[in-house]
PDB file of N, CA, C and O in Angstrom:
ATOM      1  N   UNK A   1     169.409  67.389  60.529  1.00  0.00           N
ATOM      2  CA  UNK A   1     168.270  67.617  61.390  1.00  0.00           C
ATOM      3  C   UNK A   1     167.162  66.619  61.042  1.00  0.00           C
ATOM      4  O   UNK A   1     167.011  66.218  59.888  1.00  0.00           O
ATOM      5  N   UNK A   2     166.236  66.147  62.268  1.00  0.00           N
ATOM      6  CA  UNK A   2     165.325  65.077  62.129  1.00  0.00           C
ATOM      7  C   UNK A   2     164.106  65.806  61.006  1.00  0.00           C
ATOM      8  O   UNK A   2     163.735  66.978  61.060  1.00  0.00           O
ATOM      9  N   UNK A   3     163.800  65.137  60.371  1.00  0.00           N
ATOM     10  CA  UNK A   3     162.593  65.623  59.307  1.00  0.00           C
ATOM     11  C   UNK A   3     161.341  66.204  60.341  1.00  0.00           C
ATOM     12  O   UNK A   3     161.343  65.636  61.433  1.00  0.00           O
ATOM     13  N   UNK A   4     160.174  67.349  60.145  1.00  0.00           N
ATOM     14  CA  UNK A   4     159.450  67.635  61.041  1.00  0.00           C
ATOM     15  C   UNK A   4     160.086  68.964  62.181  1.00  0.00           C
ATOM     16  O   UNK A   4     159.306  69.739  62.735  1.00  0.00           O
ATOM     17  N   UNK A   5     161.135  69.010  62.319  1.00  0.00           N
ATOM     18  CA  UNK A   5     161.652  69.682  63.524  1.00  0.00           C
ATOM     19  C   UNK A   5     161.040  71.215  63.070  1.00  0.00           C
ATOM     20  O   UNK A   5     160.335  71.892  63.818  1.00  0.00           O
ATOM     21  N   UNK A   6     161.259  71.432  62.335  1.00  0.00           N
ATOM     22  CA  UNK A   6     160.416  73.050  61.640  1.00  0.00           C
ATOM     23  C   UNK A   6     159.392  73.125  62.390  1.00  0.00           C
ATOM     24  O   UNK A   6     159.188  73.812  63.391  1.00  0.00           O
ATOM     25  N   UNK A   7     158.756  72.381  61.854  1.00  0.00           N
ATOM     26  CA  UNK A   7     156.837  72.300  62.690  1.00  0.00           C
ATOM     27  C   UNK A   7     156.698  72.030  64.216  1.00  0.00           C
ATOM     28  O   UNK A   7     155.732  72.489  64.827  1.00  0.00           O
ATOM     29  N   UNK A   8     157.523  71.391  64.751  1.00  0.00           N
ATOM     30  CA  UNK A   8     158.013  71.489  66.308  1.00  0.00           C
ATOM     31  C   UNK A   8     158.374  72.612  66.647  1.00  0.00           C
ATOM     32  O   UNK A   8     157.846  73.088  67.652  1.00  0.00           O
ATOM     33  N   UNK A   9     159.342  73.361  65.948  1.00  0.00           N
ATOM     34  CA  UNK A   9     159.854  74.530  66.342  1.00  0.00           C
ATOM     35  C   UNK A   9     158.519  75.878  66.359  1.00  0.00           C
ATOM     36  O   UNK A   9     158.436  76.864  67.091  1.00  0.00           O
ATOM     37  N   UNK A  10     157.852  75.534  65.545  1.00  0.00           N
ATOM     38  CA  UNK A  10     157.120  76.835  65.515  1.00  0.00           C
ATOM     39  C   UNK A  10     155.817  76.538  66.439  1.00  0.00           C
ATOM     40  O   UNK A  10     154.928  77.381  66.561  1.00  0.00           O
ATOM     41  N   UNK A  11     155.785  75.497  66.966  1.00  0.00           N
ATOM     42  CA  UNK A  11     154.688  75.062  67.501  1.00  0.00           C
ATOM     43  C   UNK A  11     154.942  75.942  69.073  1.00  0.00           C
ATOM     44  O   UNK A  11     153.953  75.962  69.806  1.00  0.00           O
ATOM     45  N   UNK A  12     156.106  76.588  69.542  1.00  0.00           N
ATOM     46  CA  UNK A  12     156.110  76.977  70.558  1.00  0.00           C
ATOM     47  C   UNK A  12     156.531  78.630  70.437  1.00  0.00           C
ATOM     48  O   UNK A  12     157.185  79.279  69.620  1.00  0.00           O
ATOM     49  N   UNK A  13     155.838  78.938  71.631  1.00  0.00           N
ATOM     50  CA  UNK A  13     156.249  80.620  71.491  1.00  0.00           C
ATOM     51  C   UNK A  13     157.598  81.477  71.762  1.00  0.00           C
ATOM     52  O   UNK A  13     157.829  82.578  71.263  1.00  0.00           O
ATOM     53  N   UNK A  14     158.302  80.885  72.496  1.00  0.00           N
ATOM     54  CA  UNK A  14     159.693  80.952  72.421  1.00  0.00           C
ATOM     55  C   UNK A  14     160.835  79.775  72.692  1.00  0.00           C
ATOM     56  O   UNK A  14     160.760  78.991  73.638  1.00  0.00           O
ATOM     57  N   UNK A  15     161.725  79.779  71.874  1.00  0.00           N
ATOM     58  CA  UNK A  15     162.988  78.948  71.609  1.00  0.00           C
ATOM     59  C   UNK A  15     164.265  78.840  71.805  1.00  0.00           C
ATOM     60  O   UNK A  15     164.978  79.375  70.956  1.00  0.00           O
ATOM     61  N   UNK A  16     164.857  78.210  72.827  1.00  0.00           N
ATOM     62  CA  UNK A  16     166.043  78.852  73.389  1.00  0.00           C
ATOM     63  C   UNK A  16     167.304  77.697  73.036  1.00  0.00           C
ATOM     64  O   UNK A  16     167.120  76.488  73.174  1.00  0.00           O
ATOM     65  N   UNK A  17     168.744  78.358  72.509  1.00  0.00           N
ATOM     66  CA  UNK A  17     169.136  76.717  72.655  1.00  0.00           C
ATOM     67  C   UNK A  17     170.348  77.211  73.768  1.00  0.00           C
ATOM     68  O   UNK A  17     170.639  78.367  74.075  1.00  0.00           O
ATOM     69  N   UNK A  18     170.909  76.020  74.230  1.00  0.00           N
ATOM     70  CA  UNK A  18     171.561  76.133  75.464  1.00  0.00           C
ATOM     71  C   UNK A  18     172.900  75.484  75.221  1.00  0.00           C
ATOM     72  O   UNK A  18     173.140  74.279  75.134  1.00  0.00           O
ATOM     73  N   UNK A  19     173.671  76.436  75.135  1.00  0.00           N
ATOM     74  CA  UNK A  19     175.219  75.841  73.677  1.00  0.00           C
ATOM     75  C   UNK A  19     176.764  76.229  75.101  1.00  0.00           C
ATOM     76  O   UNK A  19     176.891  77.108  75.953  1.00  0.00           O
ATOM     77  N   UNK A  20     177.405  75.351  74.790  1.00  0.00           N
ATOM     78  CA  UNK A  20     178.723  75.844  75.194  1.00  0.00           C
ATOM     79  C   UNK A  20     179.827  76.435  74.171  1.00  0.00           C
ATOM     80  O   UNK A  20     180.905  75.993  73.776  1.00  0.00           O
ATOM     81  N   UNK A  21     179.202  77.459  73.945  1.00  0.00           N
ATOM     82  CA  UNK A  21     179.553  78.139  72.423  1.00  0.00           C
ATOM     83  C   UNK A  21     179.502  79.391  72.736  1.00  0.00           C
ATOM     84  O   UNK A  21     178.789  79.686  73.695  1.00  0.00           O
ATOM     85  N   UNK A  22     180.254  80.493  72.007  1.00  0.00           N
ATOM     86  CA  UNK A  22     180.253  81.954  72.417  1.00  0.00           C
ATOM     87  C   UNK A  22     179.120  82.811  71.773  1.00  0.00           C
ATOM     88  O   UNK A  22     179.052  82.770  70.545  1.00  0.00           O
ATOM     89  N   UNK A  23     178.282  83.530  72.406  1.00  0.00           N
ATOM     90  CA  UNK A  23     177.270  84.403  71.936  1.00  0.00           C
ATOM     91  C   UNK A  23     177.318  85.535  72.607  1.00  0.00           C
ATOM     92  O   UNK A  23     177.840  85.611  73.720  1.00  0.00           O
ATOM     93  N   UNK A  24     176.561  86.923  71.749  1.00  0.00           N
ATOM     94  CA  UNK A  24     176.600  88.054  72.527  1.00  0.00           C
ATOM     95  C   UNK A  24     175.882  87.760  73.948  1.00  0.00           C
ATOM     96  O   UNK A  24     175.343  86.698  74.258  1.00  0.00           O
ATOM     97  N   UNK A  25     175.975  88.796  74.657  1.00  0.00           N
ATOM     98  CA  UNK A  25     175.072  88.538  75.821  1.00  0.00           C
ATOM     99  C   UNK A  25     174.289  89.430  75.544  1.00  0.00           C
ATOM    100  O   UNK A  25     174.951  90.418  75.223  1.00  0.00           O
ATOM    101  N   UNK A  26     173.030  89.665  75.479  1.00  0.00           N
ATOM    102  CA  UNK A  26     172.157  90.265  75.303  1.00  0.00           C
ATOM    103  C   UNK A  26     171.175  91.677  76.366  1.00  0.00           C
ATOM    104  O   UNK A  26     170.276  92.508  76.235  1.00  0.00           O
ATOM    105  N   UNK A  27     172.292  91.064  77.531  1.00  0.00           N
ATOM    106  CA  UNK A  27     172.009  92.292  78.357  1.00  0.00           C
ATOM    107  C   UNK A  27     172.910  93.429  78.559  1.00  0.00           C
ATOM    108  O   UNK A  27     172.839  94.285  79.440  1.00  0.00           O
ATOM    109  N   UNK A  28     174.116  93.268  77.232  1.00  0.00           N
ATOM    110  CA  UNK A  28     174.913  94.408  77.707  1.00  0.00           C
ATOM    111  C   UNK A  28     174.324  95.769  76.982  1.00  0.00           C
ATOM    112  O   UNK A  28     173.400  95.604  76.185  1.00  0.00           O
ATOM    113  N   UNK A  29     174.771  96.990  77.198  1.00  0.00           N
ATOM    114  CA  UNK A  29     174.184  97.765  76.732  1.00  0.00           C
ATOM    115  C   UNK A  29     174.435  98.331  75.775  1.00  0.00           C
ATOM    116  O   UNK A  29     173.896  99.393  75.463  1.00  0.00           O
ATOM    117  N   UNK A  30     175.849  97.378  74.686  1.00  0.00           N
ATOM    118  CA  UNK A  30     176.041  97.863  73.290  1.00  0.00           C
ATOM    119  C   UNK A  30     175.594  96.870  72.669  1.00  0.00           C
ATOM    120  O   UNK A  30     176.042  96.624  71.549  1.00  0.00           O
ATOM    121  N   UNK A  31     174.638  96.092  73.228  1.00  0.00           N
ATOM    122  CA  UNK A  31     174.299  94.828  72.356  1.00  0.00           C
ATOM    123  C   UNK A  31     172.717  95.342  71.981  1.00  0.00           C
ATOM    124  O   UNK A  31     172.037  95.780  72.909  1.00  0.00           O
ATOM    125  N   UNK A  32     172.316  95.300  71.026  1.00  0.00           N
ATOM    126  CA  UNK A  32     170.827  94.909  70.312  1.00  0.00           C
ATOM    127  C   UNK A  32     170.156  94.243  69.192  1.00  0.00           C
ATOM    128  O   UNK A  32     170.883  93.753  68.327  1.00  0.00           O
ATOM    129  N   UNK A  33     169.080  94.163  69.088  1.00  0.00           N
ATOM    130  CA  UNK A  33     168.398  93.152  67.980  1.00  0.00           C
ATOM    131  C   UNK A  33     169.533  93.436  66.160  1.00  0.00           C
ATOM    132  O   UNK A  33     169.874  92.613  65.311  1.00  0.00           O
ATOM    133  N   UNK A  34     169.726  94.656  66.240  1.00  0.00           N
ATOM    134  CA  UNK A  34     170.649  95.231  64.863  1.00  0.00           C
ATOM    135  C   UNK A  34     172.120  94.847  65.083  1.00  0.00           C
ATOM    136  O   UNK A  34     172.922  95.385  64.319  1.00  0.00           O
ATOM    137  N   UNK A  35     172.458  94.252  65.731  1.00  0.00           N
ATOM    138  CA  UNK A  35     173.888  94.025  66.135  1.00  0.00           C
ATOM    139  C   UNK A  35     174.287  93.006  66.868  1.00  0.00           C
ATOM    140  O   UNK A  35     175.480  92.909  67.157  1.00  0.00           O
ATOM    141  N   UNK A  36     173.248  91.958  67.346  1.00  0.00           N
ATOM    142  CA  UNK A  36     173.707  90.771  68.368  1.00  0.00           C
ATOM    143  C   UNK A  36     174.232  89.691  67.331  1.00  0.00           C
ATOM    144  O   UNK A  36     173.860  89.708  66.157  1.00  0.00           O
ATOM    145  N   UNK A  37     175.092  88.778  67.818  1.00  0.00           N
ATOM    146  CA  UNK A  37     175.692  87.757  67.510  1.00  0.00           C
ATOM    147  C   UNK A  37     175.061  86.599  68.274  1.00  0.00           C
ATOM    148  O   UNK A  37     175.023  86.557  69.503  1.00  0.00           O
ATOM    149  N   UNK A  38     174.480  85.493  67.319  1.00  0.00           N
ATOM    150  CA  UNK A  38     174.335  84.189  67.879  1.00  0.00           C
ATOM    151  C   UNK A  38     175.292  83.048  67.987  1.00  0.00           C
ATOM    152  O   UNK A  38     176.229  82.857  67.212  1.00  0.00           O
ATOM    153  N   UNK A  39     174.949  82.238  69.105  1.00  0.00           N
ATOM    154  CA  UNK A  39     176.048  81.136  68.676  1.00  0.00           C
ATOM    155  C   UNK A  39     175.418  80.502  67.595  1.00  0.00           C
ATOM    156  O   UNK A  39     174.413  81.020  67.109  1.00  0.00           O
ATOM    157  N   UNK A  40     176.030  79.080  66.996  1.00  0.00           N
ATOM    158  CA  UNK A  40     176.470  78.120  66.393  1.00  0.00           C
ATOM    159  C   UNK A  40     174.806  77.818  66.088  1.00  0.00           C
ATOM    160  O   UNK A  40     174.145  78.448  65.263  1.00  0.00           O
ATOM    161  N   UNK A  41     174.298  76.725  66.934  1.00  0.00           N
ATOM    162  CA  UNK A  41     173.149  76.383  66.936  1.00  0.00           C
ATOM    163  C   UNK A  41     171.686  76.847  66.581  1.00  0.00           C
ATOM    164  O   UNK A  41     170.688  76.217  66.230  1.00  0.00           O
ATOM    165  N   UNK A  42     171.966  78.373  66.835  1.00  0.00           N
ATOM    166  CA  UNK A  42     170.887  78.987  67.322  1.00  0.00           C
ATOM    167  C   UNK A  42     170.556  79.894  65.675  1.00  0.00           C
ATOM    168  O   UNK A  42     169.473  80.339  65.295  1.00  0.00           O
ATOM    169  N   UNK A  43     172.011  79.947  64.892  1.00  0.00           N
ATOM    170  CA  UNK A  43     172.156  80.813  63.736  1.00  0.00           C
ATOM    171  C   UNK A  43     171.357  79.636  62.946  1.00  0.00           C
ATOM    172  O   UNK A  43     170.237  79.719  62.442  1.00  0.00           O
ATOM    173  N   UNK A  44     172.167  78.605  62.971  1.00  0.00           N
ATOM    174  CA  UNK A  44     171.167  77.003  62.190  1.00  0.00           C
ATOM    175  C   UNK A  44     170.302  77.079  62.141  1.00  0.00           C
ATOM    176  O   UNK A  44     169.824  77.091  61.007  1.00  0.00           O
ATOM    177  N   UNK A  45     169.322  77.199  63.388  1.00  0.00           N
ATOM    178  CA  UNK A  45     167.695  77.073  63.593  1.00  0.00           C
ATOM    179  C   UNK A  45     167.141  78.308  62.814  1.00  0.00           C
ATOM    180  O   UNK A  45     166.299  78.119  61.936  1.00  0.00           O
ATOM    181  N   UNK A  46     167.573  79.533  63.098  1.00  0.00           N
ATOM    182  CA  UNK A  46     167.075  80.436  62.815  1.00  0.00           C
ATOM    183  C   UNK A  46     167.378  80.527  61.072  1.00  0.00           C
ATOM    184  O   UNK A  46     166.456  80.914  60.354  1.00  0.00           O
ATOM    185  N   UNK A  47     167.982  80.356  60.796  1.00  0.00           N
ATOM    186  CA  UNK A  47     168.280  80.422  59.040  1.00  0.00           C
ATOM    187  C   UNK A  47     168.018  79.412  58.321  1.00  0.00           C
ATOM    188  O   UNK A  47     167.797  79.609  57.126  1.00  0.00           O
ATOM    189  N   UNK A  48     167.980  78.219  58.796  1.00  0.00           N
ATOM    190  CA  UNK A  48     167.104  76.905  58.187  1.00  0.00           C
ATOM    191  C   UNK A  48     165.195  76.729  58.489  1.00  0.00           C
ATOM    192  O   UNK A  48     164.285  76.279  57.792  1.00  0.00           O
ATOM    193  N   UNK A  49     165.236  77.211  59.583  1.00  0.00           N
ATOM    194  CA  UNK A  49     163.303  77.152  59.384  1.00  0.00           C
ATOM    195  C   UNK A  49     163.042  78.690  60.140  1.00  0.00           C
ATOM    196  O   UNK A  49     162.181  78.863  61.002  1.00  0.00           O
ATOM    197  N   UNK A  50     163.634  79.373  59.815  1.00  0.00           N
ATOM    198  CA  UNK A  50     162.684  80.291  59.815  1.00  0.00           C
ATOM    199  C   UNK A  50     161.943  80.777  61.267  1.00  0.00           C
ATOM    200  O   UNK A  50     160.833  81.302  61.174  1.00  0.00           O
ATOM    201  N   UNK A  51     162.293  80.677  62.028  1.00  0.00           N
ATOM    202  CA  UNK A  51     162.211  80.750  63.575  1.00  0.00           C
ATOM    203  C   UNK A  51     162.725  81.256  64.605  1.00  0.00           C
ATOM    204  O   UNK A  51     163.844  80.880  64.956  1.00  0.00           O
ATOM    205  N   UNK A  52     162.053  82.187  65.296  1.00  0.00           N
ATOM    206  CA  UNK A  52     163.128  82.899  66.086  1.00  0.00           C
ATOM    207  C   UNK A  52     163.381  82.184  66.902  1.00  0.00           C
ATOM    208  O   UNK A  52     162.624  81.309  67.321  1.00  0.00           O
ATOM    209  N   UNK A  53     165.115  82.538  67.508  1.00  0.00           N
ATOM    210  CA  UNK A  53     165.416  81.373  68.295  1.00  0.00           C
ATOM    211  C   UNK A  53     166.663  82.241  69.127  1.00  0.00           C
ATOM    212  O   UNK A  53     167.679  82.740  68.642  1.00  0.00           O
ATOM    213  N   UNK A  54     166.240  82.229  70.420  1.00  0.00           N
ATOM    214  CA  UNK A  54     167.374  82.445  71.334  1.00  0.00           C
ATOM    215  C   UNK A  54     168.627  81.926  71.620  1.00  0.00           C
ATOM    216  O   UNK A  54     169.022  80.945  70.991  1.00  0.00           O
ATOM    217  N   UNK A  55     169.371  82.490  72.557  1.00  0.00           N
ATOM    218  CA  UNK A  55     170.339  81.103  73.094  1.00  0.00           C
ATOM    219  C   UNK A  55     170.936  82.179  73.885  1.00  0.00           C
ATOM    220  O   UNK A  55     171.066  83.403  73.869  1.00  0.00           O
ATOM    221  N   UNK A  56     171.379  80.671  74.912  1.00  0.00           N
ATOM    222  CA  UNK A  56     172.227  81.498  76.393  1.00  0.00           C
ATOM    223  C   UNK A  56     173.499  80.354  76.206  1.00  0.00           C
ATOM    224  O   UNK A  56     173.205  79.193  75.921  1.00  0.00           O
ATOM    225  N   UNK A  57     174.321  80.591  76.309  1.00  0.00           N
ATOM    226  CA  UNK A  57     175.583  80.390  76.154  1.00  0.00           C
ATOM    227  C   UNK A  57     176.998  80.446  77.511  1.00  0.00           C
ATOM    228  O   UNK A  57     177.041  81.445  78.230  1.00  0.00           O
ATOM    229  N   UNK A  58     177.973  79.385  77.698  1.00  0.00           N
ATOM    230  CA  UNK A  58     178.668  79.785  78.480  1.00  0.00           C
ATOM    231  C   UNK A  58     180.209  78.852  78.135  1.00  0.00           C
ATOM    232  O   UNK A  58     180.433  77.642  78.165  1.00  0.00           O
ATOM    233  N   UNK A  59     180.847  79.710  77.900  1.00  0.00           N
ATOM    234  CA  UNK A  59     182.226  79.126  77.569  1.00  0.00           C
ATOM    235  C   UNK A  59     183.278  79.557  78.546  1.00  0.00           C
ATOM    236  O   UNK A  59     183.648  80.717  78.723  1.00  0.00           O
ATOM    237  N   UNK A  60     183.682  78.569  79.109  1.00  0.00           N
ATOM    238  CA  UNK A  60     184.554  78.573  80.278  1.00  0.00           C
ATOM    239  C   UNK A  60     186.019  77.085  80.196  1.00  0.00           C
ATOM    240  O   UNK A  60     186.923  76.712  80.943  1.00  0.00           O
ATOM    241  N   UNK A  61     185.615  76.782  79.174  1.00  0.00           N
ATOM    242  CA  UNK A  61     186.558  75.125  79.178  1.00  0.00           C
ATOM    243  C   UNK A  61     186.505  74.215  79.409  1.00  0.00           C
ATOM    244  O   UNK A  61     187.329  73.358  79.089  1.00  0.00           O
ATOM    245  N   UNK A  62     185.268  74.008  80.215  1.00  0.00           N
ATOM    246  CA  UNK A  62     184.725  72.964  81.024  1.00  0.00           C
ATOM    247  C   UNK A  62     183.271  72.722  80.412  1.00  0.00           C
ATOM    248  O   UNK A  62     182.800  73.298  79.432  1.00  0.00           O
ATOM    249  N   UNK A  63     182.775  71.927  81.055  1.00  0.00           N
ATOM    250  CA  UNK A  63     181.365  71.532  81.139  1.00  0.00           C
ATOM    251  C   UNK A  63     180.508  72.385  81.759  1.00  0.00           C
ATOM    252  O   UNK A  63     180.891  72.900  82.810  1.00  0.00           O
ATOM    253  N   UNK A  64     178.876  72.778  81.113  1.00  0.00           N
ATOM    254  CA  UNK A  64     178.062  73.648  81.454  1.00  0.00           C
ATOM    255  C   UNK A  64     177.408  72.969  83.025  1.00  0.00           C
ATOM    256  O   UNK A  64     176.874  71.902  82.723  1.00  0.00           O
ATOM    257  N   UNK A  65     177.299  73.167  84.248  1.00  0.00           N
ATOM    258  CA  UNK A  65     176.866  72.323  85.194  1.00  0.00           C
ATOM    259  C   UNK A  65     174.932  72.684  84.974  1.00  0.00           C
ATOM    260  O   UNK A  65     174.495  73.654  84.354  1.00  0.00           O
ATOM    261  N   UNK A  66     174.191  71.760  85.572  1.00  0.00           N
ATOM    262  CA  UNK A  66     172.864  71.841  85.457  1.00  0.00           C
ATOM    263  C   UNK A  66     172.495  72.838  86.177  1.00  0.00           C
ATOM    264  O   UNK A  66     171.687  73.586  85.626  1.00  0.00           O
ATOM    265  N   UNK A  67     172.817  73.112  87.247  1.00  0.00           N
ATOM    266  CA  UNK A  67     172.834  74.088  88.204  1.00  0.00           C
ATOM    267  C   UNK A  67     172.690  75.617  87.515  1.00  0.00           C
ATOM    268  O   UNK A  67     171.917  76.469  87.953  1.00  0.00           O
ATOM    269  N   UNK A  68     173.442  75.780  86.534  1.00  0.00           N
ATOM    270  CA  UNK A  68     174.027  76.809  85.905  1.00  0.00           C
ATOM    271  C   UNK A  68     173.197  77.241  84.859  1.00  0.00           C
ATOM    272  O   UNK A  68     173.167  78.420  84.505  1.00  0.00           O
ATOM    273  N   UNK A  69     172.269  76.024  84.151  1.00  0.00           N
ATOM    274  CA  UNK A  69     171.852  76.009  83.061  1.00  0.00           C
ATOM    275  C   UNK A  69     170.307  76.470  83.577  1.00  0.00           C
ATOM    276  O   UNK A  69     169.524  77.214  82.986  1.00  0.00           O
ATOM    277  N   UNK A  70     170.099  75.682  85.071  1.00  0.00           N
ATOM    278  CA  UNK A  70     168.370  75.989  85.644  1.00  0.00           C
ATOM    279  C   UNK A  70     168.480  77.229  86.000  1.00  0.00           C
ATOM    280  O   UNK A  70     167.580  77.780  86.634  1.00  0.00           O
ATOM    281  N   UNK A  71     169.252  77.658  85.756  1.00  0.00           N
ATOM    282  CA  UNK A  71     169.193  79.148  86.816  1.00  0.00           C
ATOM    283  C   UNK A  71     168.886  80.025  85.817  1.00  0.00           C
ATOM    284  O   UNK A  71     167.871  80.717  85.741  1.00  0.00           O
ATOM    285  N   UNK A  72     169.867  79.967  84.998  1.00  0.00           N
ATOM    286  CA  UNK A  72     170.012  80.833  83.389  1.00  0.00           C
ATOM    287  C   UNK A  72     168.440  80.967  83.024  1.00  0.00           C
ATOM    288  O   UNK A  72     167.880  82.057  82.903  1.00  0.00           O
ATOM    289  N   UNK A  73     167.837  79.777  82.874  1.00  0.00           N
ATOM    290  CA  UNK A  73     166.928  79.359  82.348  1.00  0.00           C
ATOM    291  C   UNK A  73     165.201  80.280  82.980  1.00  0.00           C
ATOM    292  O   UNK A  73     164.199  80.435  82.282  1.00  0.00           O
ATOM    293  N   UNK A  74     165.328  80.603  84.032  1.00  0.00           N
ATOM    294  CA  UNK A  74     164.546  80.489  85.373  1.00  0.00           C
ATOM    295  C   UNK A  74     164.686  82.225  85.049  1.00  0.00           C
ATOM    296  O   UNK A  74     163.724  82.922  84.727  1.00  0.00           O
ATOM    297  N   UNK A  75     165.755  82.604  85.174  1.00  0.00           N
ATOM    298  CA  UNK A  75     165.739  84.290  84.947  1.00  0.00           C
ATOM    299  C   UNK A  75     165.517  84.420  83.756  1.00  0.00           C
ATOM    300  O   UNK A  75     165.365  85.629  83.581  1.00  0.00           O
ATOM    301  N   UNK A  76     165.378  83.769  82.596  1.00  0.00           N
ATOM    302  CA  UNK A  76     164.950  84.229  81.189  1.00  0.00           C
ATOM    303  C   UNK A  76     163.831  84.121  81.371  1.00  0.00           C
ATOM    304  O   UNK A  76     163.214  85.035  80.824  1.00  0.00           O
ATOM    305  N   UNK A  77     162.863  83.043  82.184  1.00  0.00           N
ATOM    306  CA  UNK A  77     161.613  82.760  82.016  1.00  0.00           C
ATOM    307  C   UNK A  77     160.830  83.968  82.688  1.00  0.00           C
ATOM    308  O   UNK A  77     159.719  84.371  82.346  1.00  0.00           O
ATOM    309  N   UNK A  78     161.612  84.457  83.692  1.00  0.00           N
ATOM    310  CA  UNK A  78     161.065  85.593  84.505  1.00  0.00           C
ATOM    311  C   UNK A  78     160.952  86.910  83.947  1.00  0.00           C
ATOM    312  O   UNK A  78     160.107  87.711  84.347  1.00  0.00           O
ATOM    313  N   UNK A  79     161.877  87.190  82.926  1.00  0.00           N
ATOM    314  CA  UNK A  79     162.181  88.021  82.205  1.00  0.00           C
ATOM    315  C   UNK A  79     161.158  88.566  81.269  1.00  0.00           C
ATOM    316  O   UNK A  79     160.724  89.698  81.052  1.00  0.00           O
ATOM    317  N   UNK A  80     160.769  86.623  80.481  1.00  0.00           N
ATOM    318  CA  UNK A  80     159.460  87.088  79.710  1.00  0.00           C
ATOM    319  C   UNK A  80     158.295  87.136  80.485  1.00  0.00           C
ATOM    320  O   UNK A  80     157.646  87.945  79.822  1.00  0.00           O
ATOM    321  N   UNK A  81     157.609  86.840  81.393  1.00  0.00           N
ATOM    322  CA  UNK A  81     157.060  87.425  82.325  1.00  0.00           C
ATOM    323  C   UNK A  81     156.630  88.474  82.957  1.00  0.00           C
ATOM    324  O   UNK A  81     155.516  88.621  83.460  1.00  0.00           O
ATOM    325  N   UNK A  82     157.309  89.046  82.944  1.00  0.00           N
ATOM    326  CA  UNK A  82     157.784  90.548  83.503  1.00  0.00           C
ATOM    327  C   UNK A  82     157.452  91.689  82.309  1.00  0.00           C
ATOM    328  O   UNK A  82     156.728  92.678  82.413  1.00  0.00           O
ATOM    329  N   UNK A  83     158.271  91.195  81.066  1.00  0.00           N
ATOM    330  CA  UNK A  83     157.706  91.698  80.044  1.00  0.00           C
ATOM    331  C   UNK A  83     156.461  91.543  79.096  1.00  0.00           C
ATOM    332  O   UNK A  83     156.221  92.040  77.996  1.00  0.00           O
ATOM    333  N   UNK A  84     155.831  90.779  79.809  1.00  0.00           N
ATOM    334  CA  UNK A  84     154.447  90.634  78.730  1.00  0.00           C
ATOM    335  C   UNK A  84     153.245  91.718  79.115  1.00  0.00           C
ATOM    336  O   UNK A  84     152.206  91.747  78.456  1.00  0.00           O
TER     337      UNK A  84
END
């Protein structure tokens, strides 16, 4: 990791990483904060600086399309929104 990225990371209020890697989904209803699974990336960030850090995830075999990723992205943002 680039030197500094810690202090980037905390500089924002939420952190999402966007992995073609398997993670819980967080909207099912046996999933919660005591029991979710992160992917790959997101376990890194969070256990090397100290930062909470999301991630939306999609493993299918293929490539994540942009399409797929703005959308994902767009209902999380709405989400925190909604909840503040």
């Amino acid at each position: 990791m680039q030197p500094g990225i810690g202090e980037i990371l905390r500089g924002f209020r939420q952190v999402i990483t966007v992995e073609g890697n398997w993670a819980d989904d967080p909207g099912d209803p046996l999933i919660d904060e005591s029991n979710r699974r992160y992917s790959a990336l997101a376990m890194l960030l969070r256990s090397r600086y100290l930062v909470d850090v999301d991630c939306w995830t999609e493993v299918r075999g293929r490539p994540i399309k942009p399409g797929t990723v703005y959308a994902a992205l767009r209902g999380r943002l709405a989400h925190l929104e909604t909840s503040r």
